[in-house]
C-alpha positions as CSV (number, residue, x, y, z in Angstrom):
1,X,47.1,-127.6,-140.3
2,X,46.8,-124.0,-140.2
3,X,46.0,-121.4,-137.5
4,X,45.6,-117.6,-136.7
5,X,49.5,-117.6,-134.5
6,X,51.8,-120.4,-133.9
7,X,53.5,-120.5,-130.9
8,X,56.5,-122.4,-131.0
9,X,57.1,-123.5,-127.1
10,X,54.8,-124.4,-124.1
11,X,56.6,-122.6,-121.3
12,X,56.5,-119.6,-119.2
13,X,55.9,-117.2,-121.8
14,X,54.5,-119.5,-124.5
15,X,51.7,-121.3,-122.1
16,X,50.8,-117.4,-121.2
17,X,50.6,-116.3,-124.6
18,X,48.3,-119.3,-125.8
19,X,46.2,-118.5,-122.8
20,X,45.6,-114.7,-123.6
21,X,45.9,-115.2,-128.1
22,X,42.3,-117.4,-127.5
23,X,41.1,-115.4,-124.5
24,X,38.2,-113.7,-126.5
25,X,37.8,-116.4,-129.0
26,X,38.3,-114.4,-131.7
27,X,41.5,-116.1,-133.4
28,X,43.0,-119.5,-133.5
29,X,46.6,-120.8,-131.7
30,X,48.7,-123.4,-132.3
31,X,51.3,-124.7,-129.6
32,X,54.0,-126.5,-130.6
33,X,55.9,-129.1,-127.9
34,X,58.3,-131.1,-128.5
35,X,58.0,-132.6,-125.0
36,X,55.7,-135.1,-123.5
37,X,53.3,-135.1,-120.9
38,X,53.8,-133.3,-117.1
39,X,51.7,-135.9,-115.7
40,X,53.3,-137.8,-112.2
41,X,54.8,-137.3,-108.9
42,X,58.4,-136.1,-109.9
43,X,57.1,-132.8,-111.8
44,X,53.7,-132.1,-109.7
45,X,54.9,-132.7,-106.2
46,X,57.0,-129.8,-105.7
47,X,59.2,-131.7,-102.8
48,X,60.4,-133.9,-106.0
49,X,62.1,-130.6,-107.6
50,X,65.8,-132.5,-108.1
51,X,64.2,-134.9,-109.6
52,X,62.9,-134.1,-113.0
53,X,65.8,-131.2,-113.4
54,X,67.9,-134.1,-113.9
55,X,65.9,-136.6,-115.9
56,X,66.3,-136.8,-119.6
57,X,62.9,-137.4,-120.5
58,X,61.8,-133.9,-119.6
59,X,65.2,-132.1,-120.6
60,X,66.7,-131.1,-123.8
61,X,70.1,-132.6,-122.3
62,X,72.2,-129.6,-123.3
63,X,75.6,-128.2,-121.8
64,X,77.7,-125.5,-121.9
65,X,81.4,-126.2,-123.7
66,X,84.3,-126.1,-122.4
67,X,84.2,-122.8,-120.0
68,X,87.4,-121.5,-120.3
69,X,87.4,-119.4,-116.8
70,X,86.3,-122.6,-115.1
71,X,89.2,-125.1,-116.1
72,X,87.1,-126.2,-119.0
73,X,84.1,-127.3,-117.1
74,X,81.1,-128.5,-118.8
75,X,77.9,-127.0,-116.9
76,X,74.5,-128.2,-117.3
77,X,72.1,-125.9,-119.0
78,X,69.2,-127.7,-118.3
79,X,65.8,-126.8,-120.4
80,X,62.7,-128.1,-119.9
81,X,61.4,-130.7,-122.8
82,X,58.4,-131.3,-121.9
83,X,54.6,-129.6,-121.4
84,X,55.1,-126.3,-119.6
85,X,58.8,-126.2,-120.4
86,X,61.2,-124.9,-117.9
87,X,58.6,-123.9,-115.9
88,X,57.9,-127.4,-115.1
89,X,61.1,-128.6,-113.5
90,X,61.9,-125.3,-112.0
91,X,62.6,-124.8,-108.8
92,X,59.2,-123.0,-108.6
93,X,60.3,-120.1,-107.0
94,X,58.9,-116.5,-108.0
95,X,60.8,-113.3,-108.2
96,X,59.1,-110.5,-110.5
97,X,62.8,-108.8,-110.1
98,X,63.6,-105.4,-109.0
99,X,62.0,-102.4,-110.7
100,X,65.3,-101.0,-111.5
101,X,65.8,-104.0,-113.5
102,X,62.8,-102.7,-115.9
103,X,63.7,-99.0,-115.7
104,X,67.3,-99.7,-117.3
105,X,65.5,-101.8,-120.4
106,X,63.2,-99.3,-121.1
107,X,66.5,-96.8,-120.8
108,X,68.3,-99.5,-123.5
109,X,66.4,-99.1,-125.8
110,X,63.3,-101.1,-125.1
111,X,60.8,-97.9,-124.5
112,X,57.4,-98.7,-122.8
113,X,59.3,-102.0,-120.3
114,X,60.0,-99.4,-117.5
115,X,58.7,-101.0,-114.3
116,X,55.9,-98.7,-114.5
117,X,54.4,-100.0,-117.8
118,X,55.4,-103.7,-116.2
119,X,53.8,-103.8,-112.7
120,X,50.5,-103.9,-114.1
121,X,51.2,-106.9,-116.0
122,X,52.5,-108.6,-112.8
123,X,49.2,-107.5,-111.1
124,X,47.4,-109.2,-114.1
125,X,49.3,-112.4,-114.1
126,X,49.1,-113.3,-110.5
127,X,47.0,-114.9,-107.8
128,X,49.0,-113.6,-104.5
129,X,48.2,-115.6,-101.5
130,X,50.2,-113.9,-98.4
131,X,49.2,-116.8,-96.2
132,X,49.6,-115.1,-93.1
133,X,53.4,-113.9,-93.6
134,X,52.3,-110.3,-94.3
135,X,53.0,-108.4,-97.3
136,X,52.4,-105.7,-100.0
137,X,48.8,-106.3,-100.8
138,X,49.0,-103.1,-102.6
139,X,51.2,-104.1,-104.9
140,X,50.3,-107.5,-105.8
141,X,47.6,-109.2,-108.1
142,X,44.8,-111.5,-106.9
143,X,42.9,-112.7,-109.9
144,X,45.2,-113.7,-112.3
145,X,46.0,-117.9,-113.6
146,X,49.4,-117.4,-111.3
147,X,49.2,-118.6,-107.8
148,X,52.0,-117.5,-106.1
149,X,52.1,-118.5,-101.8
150,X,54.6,-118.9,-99.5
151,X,55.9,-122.3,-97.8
152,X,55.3,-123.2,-93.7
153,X,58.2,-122.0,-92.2
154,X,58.2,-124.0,-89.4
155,X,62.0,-125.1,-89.6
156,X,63.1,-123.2,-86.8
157,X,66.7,-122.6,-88.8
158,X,64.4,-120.1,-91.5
159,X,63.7,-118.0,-88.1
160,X,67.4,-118.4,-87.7
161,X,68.3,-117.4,-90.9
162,X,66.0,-114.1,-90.9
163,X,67.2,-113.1,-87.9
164,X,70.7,-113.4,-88.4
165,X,70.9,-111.1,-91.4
166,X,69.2,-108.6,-88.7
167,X,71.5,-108.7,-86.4
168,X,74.6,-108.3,-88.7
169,X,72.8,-104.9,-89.9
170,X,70.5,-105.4,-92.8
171,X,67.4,-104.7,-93.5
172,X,64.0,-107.0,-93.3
173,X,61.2,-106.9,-96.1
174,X,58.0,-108.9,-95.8
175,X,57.5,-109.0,-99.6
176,X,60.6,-108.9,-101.9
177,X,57.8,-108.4,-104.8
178,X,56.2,-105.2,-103.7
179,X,57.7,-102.2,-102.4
180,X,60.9,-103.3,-100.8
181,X,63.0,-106.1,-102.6
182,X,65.9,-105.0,-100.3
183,X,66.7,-107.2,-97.0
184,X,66.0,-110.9,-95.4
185,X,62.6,-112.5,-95.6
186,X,60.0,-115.2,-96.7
187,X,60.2,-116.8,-100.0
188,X,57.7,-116.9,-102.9
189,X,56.7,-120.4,-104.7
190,X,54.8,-121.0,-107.7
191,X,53.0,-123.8,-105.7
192,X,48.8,-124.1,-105.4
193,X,47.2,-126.7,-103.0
194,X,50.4,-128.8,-102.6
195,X,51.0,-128.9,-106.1
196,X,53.3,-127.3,-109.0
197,X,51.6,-124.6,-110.2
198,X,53.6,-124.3,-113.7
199,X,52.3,-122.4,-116.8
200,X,51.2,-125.8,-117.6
201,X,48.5,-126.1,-115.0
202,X,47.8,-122.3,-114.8
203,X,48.2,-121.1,-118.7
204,X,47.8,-124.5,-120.9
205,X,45.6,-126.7,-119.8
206,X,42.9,-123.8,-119.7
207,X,43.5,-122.6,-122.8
208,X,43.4,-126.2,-124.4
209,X,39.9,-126.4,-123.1
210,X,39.0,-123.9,-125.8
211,X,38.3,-124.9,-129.5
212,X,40.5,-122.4,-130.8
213,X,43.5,-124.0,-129.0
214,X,45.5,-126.7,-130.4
215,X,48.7,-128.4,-129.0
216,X,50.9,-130.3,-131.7
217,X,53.1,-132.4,-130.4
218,X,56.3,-132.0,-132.7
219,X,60.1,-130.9,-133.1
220,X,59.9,-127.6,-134.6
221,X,62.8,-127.2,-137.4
222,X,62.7,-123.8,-138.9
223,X,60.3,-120.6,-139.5
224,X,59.2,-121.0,-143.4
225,X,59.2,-117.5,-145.3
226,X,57.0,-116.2,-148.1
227,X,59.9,-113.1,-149.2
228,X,60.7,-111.7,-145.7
229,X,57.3,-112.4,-144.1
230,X,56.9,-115.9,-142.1
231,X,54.2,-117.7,-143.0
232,X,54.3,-121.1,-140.6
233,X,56.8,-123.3,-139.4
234,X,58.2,-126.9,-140.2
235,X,58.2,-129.4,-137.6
236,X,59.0,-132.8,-137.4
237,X,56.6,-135.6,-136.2
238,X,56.2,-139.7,-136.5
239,X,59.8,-139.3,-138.9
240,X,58.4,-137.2,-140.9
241,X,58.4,-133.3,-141.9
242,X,55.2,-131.1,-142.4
243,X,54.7,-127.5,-142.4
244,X,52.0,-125.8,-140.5
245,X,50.8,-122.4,-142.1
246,X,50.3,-119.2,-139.8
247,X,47.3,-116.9,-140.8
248,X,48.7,-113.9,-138.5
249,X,51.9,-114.1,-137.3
250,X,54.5,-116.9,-135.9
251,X,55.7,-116.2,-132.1
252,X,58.7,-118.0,-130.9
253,X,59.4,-118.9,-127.4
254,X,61.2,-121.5,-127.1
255,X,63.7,-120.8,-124.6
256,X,67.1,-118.8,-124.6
257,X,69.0,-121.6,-126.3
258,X,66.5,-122.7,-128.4
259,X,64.7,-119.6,-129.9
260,X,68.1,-118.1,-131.0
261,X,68.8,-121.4,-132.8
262,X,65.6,-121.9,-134.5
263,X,65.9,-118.0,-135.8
264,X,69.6,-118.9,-137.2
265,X,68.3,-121.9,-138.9
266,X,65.5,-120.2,-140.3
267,X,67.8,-117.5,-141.9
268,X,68.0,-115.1,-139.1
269,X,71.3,-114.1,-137.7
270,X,74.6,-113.2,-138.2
271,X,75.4,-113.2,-141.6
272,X,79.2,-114.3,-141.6
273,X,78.0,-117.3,-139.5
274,X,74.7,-118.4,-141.1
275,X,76.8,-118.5,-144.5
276,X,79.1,-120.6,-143.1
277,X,76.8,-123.3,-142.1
278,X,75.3,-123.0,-146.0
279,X,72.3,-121.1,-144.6
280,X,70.4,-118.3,-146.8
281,X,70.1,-115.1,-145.2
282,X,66.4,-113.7,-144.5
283,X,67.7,-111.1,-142.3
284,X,71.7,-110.2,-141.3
285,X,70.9,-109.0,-137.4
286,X,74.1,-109.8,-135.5
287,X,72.6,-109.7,-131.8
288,X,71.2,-113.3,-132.4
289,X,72.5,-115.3,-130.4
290,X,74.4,-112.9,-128.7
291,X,74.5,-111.2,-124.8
292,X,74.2,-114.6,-123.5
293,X,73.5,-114.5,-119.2
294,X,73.0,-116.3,-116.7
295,X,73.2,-116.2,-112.8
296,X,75.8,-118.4,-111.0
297,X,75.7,-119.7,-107.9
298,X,77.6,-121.7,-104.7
299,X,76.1,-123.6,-102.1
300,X,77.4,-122.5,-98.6
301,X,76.9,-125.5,-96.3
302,X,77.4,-125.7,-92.5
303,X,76.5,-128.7,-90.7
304,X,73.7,-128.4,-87.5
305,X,74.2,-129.8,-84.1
306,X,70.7,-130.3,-83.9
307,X,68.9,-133.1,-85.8
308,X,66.3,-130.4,-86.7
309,X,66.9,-130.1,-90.8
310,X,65.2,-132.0,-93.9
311,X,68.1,-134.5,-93.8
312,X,65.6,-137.2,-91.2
313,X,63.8,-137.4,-94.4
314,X,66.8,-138.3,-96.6
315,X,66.7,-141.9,-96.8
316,X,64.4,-145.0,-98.3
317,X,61.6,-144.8,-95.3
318,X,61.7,-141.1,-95.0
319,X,61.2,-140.3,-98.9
320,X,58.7,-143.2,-99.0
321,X,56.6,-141.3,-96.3
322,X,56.8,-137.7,-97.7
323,X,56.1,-139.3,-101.2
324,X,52.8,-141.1,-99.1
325,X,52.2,-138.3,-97.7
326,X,52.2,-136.3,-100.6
327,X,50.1,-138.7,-102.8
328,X,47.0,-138.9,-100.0
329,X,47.4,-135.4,-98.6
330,X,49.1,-132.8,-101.0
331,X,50.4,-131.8,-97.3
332,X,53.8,-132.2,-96.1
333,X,57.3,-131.8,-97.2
334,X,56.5,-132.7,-100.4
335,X,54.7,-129.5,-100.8
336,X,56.7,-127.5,-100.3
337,X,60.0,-126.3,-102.6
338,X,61.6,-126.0,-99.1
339,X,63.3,-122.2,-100.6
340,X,61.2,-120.7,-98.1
341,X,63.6,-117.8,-96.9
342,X,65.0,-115.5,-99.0
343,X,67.6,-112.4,-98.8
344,X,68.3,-109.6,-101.8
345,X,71.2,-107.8,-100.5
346,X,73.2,-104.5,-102.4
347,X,77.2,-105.6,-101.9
348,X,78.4,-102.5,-101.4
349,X,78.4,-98.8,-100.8
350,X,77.4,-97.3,-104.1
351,X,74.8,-100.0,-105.5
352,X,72.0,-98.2,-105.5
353,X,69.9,-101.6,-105.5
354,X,70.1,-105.6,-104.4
355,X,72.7,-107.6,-106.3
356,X,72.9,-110.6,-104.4
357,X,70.2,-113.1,-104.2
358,X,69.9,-116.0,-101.5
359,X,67.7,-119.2,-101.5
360,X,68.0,-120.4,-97.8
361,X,67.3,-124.3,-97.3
362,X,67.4,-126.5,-94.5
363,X,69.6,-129.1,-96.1
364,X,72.8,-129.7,-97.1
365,X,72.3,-130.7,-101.0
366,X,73.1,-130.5,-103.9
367,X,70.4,-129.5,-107.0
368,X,71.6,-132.9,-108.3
369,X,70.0,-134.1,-105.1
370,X,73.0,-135.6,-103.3
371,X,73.3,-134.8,-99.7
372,X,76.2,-133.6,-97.9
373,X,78.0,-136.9,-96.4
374,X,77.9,-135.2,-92.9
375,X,74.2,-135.3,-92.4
376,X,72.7,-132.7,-90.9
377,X,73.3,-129.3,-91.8
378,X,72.0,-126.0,-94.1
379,X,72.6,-124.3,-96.7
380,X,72.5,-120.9,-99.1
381,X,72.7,-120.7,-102.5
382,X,74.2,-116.9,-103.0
383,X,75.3,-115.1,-106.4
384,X,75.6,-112.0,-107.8
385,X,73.0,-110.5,-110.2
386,X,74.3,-108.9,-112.5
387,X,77.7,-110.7,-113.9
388,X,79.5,-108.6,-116.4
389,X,80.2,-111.6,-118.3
390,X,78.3,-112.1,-121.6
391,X,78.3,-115.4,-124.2
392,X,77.1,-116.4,-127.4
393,X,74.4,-119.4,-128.4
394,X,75.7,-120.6,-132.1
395,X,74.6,-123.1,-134.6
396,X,77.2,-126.5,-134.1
397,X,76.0,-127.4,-138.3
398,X,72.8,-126.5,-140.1
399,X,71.2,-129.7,-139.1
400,X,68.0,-128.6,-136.9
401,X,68.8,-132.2,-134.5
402,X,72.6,-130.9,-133.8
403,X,72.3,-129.4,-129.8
404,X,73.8,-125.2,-130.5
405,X,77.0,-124.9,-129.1
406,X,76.2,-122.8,-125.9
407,X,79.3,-120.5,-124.3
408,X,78.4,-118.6,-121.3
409,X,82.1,-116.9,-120.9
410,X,81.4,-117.3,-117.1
411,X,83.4,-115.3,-114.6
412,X,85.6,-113.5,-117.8
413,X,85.7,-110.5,-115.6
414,X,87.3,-109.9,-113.1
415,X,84.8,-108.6,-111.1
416,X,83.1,-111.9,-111.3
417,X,85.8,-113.3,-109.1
418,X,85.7,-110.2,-106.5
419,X,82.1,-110.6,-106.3
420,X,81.8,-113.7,-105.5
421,X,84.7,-114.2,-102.6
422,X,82.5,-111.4,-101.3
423,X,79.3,-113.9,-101.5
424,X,81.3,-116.3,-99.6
425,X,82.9,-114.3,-97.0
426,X,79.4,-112.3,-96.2
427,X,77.1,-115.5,-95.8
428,X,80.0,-116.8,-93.4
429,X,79.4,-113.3,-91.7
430,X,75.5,-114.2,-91.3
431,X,76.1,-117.9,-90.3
432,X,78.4,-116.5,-87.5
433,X,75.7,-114.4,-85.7
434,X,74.5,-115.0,-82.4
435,X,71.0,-116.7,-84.0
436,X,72.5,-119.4,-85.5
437,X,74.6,-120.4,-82.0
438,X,72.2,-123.1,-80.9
439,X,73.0,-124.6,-84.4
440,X,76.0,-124.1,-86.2
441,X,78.5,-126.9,-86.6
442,X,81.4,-126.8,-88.7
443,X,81.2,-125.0,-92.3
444,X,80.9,-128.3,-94.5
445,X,81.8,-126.1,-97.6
446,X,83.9,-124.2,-98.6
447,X,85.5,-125.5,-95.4
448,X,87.0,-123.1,-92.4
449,X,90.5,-123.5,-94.1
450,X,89.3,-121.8,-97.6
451,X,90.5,-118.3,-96.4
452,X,92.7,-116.6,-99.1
453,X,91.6,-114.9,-102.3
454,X,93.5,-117.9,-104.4
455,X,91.5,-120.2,-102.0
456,X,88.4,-118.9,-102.8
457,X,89.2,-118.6,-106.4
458,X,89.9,-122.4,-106.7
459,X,86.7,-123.2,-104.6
460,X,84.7,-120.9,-106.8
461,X,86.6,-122.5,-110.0
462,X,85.5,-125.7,-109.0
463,X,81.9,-125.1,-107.7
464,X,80.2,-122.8,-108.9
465,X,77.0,-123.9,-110.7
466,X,74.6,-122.3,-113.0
467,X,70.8,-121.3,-111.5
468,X,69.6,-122.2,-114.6
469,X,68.3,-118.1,-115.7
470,X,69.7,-118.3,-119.4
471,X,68.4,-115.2,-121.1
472,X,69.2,-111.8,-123.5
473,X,70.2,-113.8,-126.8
474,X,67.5,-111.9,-128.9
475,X,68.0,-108.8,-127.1
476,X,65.0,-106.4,-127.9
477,X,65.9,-103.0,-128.4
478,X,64.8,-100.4,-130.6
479,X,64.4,-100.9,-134.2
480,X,67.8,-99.0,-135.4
481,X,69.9,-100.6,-132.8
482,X,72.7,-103.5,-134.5
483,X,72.4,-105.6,-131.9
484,X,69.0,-105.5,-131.1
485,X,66.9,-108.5,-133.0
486,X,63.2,-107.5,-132.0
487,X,61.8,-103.9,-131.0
488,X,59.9,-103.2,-128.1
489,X,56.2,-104.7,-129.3
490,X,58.7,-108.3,-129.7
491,X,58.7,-108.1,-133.4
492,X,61.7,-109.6,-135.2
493,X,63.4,-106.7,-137.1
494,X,63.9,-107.0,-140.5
495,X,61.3,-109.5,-141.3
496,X,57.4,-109.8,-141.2
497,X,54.9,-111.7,-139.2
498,X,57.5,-112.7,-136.6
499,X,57.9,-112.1,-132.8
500,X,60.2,-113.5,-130.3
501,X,58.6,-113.3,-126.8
502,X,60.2,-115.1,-123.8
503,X,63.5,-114.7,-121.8
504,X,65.7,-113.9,-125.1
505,X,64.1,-110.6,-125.0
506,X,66.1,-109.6,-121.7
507,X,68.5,-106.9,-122.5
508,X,69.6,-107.2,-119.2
509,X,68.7,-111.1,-116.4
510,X,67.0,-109.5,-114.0
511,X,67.4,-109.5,-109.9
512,X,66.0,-113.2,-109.4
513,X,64.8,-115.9,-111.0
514,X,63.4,-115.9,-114.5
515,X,59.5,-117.6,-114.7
516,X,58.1,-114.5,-113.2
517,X,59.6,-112.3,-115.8
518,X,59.2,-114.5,-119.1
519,X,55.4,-114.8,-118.1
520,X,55.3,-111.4,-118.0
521,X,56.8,-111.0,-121.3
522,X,54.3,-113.7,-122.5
523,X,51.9,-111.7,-120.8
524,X,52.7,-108.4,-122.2
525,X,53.2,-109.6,-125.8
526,X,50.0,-111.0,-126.2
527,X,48.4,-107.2,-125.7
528,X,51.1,-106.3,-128.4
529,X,50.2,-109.2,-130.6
530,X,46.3,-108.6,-130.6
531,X,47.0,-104.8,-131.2
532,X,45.6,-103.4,-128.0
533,X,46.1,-100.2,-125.9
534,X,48.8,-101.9,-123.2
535,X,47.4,-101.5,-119.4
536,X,47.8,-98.0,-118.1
537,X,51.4,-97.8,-116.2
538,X,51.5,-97.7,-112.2
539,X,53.8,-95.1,-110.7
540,X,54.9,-96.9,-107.8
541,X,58.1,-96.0,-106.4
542,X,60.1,-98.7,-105.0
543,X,61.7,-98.5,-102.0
544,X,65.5,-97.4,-102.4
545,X,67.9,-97.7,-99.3
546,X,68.8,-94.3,-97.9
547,X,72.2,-95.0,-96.7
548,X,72.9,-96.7,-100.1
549,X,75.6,-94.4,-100.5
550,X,77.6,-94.5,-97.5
551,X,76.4,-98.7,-96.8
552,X,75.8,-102.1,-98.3
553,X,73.4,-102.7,-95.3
């Protein structure tokens, strides 16, 4: 089998890329899954969202080791194994990121990524429906295979939630993805007509319906070179191996965790490291693998005194109905994520932009989908942004079925720790406004007797969870950097005919969660991939707090 571009993944960035490579019909593509099919309830009804997040059939089943700042917790770094990728047991909710985020890439070395050059990519890839909750329309894009909306919002406790960060002095924003990321407001979901809109059903499934698109279902094992130039890849399928030959060029995007690895066992990486696992070198380039992120989060709970929240559904009758419900209607609570609410807040004088994210939910779960024991009740999920911290993905042997050993480093720094007792003590600050009154019971967790800076460090120690927004472990920089391992048009440096084009690019995780951004750089990559002049850049100035000097709010 041979082709005009392989692209080793299906998801965000690799559904995108297959989309746009066969656009004009001009040149063949080749997708290569190792997952099976999205088809069924628990991936397509977007209510079902714990659900395939924690199944094995759709996830590569890999975990962080032992994370040394965290009492040698083992955290889940789930990645989707399956058509569509991550994108397909996401959460589904869509943050392009803050356009500061873009203007410090293209100021590391990764020149013509300023949020200028990027915001008419977002334009391109989306289909914005405001649906009646206001917005930037300006700023947004309404033709693209994206369909990005906004859930109900008829739990009164979203209205509560809004409102509260009001009164304890912040700011609002009707659209977090145009002008003004900065303040309390509704949430945007990657959900069309009461269904999961992944790249699956907006990039693949199109593009598959073209004969110059081909989807191989297979285990891809290594790039193959001809000298320093790639020339196909080797995959595994039906227990046996076979190589598929590349015309053009091979593009990986196969996640964070799994692109770095594929690039080591293809001869890509540090040298000292690839020799030790008896690997040739094709190219020495140290930053693979390396400036591993990821955002962290806890879940703030405080019970309700009203029986007003999600948890009336949490049991065998009231999932039977939404599933029902779901299955004749696409209507519901099964069509919704339920992250409906949303706040980017800057924590403190000085930040010059938002570096604290909340999902708001009306529930008291967990994303492993156990409810808190006390029944009704609420719940944030609040991070910082941008963690100092930094890790490393590494080969475990030279055997392509061996999972990488994966070591985020989590909370190394000490502002880690300062950061987040701030997280806790400031959402307690926004539960205890006047808007939340009619509702608030006790705080479930942490718990009203976590107080101290050693009591929050043992809650956070103990709790915090990943958001699931690996990225940055094939940085891309410019072509004389060390550390960078593809320049700014995704190309791997050092070698021929090989790009890397989805969230390893990152030199920095940016404000949010990650499918907007690694369809963008599937997005953008394809323009650099087909040769052509990129879109014109958009001066649009974000909106920047005045008092971000003397405030946090």
């Amino acid at each position: 089998m041979e082709a005009d571009y392989i692209i080793i993944g299906s998801g965000s960035a690799g559904a995108a890329m297959a989309y746009r490579l066969t656009e004009d019909g001009k040149h063949s593509v080749i997708v290569i899954e190792a997952g099976g099919s999205d088809a069924g309830p628990f991936i397509q009804m977007p209510g079902a969202l714990s659900y395939p997040m924690n199944m094995k059939i759709y996830d590569w089943g890999y975990q962080s080791e032992p994370e040394p700042h965290l009492g040698g917790r083992r955290l889940a770094t789930t990645r989707g194994r399956v058509i569509g990728g991550s994108s397909s047991i996401n959460g589904m909710v869509y943050v392009r990121g803050h356009a500061r985020d873009y203007d410090h890439w293209a100021e590391s070395g990764a020149t013509g990524w300023a949020y200028a050059d990027v915001l008419p990519y977002f334009k391109r890839l989306e289909n914005w429906h405001d649906c009646g909750h206001g917005g930037d329309p300006g700023w947004r894009g309404k033709s693209g295979p994206l369909h990005v909306t906004r859930g109900k919002r008829d739990n009164p406790l979203h209205a509560a939630f809004v409102e509260a960060g009001k009164q304890a002095g912040f700011e609002l924003t009707s659209d977090y993805n145009g002008e003004k990321q900065e303040g309390f407001g509704p949430m945007e979901q990657t959900v069309w007509q009461g269904r999961r809109w992944s790249t699956a059903n907006a990039y693949l499934k199109p593009a598959l319906k073209r004969q110059n698109c081909t989807l191989v279902r297979g285990y891809a094992r290594r790039v193959v070179f001809d000298g320093n130039r790639a020339t196909g890849v080797e995959i595994e399928r039906g227990g046996s191996v076979e190589t598929l030959t590349a015309r053009r060029e091979v593009i990986l995007a196969a996640s964070s965790i799994n692109s770095p690895k594929i690039l080591m066992l293809s001869g890509i990486g540090p040298a000292a490291h690839l020799a030790e696992n008896g690997i040739n070198v094709v190219a020495d380039r140290k930053g693979v693998g390396q400036n591993l992120q990821d955002h962290l989060e806890l879940y703030i709970q405080q019970a309700s005194t009203q029986p007003i929240t999600l948890y009336k559904y949490w049991n065998l009758f009231g999932k039977a109905f939404v599933g029902a419900q779901w299955l004749l209607t696409k209507t519901g609570v099964g069509a919704s994520n339920q992250f409906e609410s949303a706040a980017f807040l800057r924590s403190k004088p000085g930040v010059d932009y938002p570096d604290i994210q909340y999902h708001f939910l009306p529930i008291a779960v967990r994303y492993d989908g156990k409810a808190a024991a006390e029944g009704h009740g609420f719940q944030a999920h609040v991070g910082p942004m941008r963690s100092p911290s930094r890790g490393a993905v590494t080969l475990a042997s030279a055997d392509p079925k061996d999972a990488p050993k994966i070591l985020f480093n989590y909370m190394s720094k000490e502002q880690d720790w300062a950061d987040f007792r701030h997280c806790i003590r400031l959402t307690r600050e926004i539960f205890g406004q006047k808007a939340f009154d009619p509702y608030r019971g006790k705080e479930i967790q942490p718990g009203s007797s976590v107080q101290s800076d050693d009591e929050l460090n043992d809650f956070i120690r103990d709790h915090v969870e990943s958001a699931y927004h690996p990225c940055g472990t094939a940085r891309m920089g410019r072509a004389d950097d060390p550390h960078a391992v593809v320049d700014p048009e995704c190309r791997v440096i050092g070698v021929e005919g090989l790009r890397v084009a989805d969230s390893s690019v990152f030199p920095r995780i940016t404000n949010g969660n990650l499918n907007g951004p690694s369809i963008l750089v599937g997005e953008k990559a394809s323009d650099h991939i087909l040769g052509r002049t990129p879109l014109a850049p958009e001066n649009s100035e974000p909106w920047i707090n005045p008092r971000w000097r003397e405030s946090d709010r």
